[in-house]
Backbone as ProteinMPNN parsed JSONL, in Angstrom:
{"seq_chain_A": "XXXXXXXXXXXXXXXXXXXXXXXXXXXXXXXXXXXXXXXXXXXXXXXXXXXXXXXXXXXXXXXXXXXXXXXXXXXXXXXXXXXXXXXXXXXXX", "coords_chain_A": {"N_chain_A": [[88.855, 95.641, 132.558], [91.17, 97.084, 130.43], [93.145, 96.771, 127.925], [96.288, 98.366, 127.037], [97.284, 98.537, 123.44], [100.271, 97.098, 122.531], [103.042, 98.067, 120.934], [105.415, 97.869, 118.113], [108.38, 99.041, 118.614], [110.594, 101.271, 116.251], [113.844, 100.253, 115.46], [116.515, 101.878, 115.221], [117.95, 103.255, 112.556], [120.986, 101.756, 111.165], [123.957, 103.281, 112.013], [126.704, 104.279, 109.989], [130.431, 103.733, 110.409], [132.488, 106.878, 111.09], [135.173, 108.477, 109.106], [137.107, 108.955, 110.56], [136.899, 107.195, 113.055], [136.671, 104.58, 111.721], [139.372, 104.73, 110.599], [140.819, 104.877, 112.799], [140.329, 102.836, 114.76], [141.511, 101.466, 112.329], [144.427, 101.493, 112.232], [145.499, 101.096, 114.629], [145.949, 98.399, 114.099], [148.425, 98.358, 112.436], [150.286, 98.986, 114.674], [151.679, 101.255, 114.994], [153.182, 101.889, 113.447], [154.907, 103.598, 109.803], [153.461, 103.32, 107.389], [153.253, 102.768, 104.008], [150.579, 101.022, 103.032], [148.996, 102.203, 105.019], [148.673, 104.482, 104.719], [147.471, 104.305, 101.828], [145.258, 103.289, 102.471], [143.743, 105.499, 103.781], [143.906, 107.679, 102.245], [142.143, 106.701, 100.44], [139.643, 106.188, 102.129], [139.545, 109.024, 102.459], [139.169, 109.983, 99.579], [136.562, 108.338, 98.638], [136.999, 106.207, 97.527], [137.378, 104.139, 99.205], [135.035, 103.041, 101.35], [133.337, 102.543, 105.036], [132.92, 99.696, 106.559], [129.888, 98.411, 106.443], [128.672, 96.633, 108.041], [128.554, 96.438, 111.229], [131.843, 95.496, 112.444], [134.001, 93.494, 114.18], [136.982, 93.466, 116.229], [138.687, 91.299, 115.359], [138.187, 90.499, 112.9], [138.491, 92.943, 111.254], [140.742, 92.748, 111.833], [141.757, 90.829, 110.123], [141.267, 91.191, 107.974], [142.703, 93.511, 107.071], [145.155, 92.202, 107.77], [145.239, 90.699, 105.555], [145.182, 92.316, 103.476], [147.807, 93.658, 104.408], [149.339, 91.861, 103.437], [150.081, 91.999, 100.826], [151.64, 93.807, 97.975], [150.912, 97.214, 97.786], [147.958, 98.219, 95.659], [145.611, 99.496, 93.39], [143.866, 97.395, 92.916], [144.08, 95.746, 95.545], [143.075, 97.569, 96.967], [140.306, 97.572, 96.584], [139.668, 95.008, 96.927], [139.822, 94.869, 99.435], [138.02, 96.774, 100.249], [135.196, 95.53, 99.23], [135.637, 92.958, 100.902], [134.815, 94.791, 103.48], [131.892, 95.388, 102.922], [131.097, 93.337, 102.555], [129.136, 90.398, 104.165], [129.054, 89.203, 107.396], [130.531, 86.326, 108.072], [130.55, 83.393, 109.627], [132.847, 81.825, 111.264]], "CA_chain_A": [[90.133, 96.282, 132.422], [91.293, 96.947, 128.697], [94.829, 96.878, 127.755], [96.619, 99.017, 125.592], [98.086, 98.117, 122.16], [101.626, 97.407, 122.346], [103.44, 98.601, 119.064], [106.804, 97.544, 117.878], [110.148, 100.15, 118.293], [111.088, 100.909, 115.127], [115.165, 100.061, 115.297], [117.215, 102.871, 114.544], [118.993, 102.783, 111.208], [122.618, 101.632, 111.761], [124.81, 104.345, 111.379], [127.944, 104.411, 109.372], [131.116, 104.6, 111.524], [132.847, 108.038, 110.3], [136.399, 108.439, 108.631], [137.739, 109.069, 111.621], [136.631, 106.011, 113.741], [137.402, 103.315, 111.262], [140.814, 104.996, 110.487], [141.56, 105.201, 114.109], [140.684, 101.502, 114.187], [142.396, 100.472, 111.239], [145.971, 102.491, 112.54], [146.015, 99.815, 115.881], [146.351, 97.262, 113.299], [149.707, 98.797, 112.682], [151.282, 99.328, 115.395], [152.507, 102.689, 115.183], [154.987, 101.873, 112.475], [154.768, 104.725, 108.957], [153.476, 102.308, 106.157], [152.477, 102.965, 102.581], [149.09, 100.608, 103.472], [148.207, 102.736, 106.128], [148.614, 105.94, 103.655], [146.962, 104.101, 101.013], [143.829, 103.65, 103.325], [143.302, 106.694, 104.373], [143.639, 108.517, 101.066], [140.939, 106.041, 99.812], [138.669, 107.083, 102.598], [139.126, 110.318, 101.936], [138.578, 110.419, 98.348], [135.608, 107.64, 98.647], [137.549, 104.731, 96.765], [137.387, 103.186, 100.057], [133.828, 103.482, 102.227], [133.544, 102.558, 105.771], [131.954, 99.078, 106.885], [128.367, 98.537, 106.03], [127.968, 95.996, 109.17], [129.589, 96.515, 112.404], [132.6, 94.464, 112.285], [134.713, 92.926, 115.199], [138.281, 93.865, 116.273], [139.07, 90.316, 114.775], [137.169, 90.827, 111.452], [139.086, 94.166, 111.08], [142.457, 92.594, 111.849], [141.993, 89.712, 109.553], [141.12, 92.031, 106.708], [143.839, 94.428, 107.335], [146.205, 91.566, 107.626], [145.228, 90.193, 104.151], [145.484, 93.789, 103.261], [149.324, 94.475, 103.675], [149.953, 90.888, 102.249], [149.986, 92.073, 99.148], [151.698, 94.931, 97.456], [149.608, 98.518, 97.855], [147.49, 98.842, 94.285], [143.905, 99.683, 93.148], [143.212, 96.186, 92.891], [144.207, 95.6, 96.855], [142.142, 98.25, 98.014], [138.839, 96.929, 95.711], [139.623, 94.073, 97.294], [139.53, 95.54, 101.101], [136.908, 97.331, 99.888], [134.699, 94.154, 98.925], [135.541, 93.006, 102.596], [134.284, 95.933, 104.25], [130.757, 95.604, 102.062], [130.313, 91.926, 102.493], [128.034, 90.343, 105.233], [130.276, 88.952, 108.106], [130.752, 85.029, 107.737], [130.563, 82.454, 110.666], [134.029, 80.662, 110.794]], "C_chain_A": [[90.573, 96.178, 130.964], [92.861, 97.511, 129.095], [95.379, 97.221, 126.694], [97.294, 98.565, 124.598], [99.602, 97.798, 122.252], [102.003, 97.439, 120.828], [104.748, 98.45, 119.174], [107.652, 99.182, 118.256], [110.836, 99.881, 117.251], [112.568, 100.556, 115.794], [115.226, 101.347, 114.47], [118.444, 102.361, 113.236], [120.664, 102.727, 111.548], [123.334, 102.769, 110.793], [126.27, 103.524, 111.013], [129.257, 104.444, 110.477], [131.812, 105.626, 110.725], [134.016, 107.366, 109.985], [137.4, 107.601, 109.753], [138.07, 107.998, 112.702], [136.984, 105.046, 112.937], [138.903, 103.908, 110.776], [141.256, 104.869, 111.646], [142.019, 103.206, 114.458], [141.418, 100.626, 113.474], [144.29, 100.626, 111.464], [146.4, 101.622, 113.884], [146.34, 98.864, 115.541], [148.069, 97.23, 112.998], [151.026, 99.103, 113.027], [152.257, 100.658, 115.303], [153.619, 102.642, 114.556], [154.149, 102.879, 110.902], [154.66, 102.826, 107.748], [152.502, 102.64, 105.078], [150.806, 102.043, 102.638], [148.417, 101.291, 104.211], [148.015, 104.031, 105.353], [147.293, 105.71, 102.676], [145.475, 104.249, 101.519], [143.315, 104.79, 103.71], [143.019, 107.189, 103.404], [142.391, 107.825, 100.551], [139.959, 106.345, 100.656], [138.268, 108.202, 102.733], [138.408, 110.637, 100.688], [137.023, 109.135, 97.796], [136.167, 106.349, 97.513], [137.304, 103.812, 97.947], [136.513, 103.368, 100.798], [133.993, 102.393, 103.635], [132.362, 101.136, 106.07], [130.456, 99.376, 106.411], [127.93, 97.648, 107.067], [129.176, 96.178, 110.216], [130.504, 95.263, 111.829], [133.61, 94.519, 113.607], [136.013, 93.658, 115.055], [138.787, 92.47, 114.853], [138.91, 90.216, 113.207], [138.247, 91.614, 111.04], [140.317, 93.718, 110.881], [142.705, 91.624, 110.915], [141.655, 90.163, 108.132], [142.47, 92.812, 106.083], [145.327, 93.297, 106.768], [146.121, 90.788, 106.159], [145.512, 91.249, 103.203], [147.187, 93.884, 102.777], [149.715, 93.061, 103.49], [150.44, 90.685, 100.905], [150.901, 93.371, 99.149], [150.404, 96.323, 97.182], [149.041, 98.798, 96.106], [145.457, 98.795, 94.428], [143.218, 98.024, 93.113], [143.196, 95.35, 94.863], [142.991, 96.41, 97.607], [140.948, 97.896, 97.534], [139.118, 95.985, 96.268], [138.913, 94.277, 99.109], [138.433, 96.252, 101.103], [135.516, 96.718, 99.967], [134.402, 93.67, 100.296], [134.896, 93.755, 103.483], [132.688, 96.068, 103.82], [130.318, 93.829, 101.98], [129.671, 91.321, 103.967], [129.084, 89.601, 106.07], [130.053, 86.992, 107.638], [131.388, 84.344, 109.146], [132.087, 82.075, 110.161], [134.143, 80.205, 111.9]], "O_chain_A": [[90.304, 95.148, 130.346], [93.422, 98.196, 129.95], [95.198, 96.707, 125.59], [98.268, 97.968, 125.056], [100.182, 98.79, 121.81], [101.42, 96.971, 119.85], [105.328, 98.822, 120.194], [107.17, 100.285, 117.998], [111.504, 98.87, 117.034], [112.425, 100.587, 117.016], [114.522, 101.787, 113.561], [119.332, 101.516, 113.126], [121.335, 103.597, 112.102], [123.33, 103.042, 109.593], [126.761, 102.53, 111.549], [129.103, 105.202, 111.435], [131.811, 105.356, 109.524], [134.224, 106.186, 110.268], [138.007, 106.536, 109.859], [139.193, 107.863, 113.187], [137.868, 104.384, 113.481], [139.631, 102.932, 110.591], [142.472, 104.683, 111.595], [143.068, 102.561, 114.45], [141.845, 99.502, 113.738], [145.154, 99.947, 110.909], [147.596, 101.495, 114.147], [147.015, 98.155, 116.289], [148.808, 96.286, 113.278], [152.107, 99.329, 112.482], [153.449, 100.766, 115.589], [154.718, 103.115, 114.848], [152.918, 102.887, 110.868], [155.362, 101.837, 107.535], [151.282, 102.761, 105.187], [149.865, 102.684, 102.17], [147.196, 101.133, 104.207], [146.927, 104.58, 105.53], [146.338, 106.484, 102.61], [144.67, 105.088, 101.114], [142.114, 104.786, 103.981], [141.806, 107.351, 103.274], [141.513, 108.613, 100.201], [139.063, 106.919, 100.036], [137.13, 108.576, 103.017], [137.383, 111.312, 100.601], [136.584, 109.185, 96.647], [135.379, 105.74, 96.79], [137.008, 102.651, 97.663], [136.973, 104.265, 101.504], [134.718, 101.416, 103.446], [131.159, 101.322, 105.886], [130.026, 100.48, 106.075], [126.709, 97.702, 107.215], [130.388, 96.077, 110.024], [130.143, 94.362, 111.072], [133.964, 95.627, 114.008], [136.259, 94.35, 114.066], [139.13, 92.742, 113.702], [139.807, 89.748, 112.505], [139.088, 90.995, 110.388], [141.012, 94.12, 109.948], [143.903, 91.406, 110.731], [141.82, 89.381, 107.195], [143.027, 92.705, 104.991], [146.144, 93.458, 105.861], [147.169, 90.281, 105.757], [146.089, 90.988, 102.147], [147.723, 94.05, 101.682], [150.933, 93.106, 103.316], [150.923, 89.788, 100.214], [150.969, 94.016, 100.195], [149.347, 96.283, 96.551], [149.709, 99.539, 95.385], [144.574, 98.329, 95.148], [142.031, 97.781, 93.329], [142.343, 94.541, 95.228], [142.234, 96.031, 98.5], [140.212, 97.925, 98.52], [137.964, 95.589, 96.1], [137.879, 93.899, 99.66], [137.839, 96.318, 102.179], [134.675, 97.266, 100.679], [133.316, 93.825, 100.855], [134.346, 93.133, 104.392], [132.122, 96.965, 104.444], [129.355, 93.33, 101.398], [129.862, 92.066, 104.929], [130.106, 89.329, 105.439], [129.253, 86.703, 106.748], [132.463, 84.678, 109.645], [132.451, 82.033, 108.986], [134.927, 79.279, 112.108]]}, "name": "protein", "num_of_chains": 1, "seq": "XXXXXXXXXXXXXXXXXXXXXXXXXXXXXXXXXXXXXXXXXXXXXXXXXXXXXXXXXXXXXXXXXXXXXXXXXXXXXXXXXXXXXXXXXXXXX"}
């Protein structure tokens, strides 16, 4: 009896989540209140100042970003910062 080769499955390349999906995400953080952070974000994912995860990230992850986020006053140095976050590898705590 001869037995056939088994061969790895490549893994599919992790997709991106779109605009749309991490904005939708990032807007529950919120609470449905009108805030210059939540503006600021968006416009930055629109105009690519701000790109979208590079590793899945948790509700918790997300909210603990966010919330370091509108700690601060809204400037280019806030969102490079959130930015940074969103592009770094997740971290055990």
């Amino acid at each position: 009896m001869t037995v056939a080769p088994r061969y790895r499955q490549r893994s599919q390349p992790t997709r991106l989540m779109s605009h749309t999906t991490i904005l939708e995400r990032i807007r529950r953080q919120f609470a449905s209140e009108p805030s210059e952070h939540l503006d600021c974000i968006s416009d930055a994912l629109l105009n690519g100042t701000l790109r979208e995860p590079v590793h899945p990230m948790s509700d918790q992850e997300l909210a603990r970003a966010i919330r370091e986020f509108r700690a601060r006053p809204v400037s280019d140095r806030t969102i490079a910062r959130l930015s940074r976050r969103f592009v770094e590898m997740p971290q055990d705590r």
